[in-house]
C-alpha positions in Angstrom: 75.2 123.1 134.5 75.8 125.6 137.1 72.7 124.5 139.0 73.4 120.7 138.8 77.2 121.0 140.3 75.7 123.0 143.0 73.0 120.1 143.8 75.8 117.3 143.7 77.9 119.7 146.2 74.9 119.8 148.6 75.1 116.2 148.0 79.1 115.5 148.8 78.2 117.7 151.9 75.7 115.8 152.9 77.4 112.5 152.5 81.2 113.3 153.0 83.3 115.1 155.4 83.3 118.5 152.9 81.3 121.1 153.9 81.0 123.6 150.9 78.7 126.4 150.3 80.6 128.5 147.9 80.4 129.2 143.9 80.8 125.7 142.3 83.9 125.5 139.5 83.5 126.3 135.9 82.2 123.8 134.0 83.2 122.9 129.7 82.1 119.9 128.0 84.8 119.1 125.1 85.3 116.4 123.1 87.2 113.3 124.1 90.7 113.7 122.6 90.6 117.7 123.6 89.7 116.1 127.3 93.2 113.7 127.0 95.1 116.6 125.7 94.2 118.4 128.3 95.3 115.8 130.9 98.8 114.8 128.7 99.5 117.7 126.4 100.1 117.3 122.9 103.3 114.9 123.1 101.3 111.9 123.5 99.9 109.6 120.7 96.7 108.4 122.5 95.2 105.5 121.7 91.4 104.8 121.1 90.6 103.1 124.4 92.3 105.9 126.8 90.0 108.6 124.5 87.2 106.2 125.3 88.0 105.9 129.2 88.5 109.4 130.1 85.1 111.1 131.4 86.2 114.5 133.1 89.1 116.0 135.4 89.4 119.1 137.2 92.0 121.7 136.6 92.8 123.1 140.0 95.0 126.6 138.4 91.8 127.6 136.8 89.3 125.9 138.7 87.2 124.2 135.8 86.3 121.1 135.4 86.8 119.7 132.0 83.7 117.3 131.0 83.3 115.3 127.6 80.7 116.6 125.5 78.6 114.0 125.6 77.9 114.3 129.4 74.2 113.9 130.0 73.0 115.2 133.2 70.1 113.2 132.9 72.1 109.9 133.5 73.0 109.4 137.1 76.3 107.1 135.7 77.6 110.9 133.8 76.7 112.6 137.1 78.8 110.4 139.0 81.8 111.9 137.0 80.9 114.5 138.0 80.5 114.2 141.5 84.3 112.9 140.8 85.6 116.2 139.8 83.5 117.8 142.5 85.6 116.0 144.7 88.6 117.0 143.5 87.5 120.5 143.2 86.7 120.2 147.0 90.2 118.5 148.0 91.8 121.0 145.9 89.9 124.1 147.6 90.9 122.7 151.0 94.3 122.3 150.4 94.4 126.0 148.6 96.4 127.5 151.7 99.7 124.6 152.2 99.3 123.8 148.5 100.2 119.8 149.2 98.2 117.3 148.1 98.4 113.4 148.1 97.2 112.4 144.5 96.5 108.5 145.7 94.6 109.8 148.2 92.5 112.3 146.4 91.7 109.3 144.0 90.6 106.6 146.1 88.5 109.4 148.1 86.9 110.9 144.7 85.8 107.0 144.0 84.2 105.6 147.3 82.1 109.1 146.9 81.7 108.8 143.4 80.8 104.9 144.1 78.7 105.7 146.9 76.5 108.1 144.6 76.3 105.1 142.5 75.0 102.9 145.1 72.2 105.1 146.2 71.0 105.1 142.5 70.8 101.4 142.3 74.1 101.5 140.2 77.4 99.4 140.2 80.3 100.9 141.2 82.9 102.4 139.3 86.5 100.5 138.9 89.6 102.9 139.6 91.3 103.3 136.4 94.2 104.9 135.0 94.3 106.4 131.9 96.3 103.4 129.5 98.7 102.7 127.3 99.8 106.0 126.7 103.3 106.2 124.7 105.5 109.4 123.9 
């Protein structure tokens, strides 16, 4: 998996502003509710749909990015989750030294590249979403 973040962070370089040439994060695949438990913690019940609509985030304390288990890096739709979290990994490691970040920000970035990667594989784009529906 190492070798496939590191292709899709030559990729962001060569299509974004980043310009990265270090070690690429860590990279798990777990299953779907593990993925929204990581996100929420345990207190939340968590419907069906949300563990459905989740497909990766990145964990910016340890510097992993947190995939579902069936992530196929074969299929250019997983990969563009991935170039997601690659994003955030990269906003993350260029904020590292101020520590502020701007969260709307980071998302709508992480989806026009994400989107973008989409488009130069004959793909639709990706709707923002937000995780739903969630009650305590």
């Amino acid at each position: 998996m190492k070798g496939v973040a590191a292709s899709l962070l030559i990729w962001i370089n060569t299509n974004s502003g980043y310009e990265y040439l270090g070690e690429p994060p860590k990279i798990v695949k777990t299953d779907p509710e593990a993925l929204v438990h990581l996100l929420l913690g345990e207190i939340w019940r968590i419907p069906e749909r949300a563990k459905r609509g989740l497909m990766g985030l990145y964990d910016s304390e340890t510097r992993t990015i947190w995939l579902r288990d069936d992530f196929d890096p074969k299929d250019y739709k997983d990969l563009s989750h991935l170039v997601h979290e690659l994003v955030h990994f990269l906003q993350y490691e260029g904020h590292r030294s101020d520590g502020l970040v701007n969260q709307t920000h980071f998302e709508t970035e992480a989806y026009e590249i994400q989107n973008h990667f989409l488009r130069t594989h004959d793909l639709p784009p990706i709707k923002r979403t937000t995780v739903p529906d969630l009650t305590r």
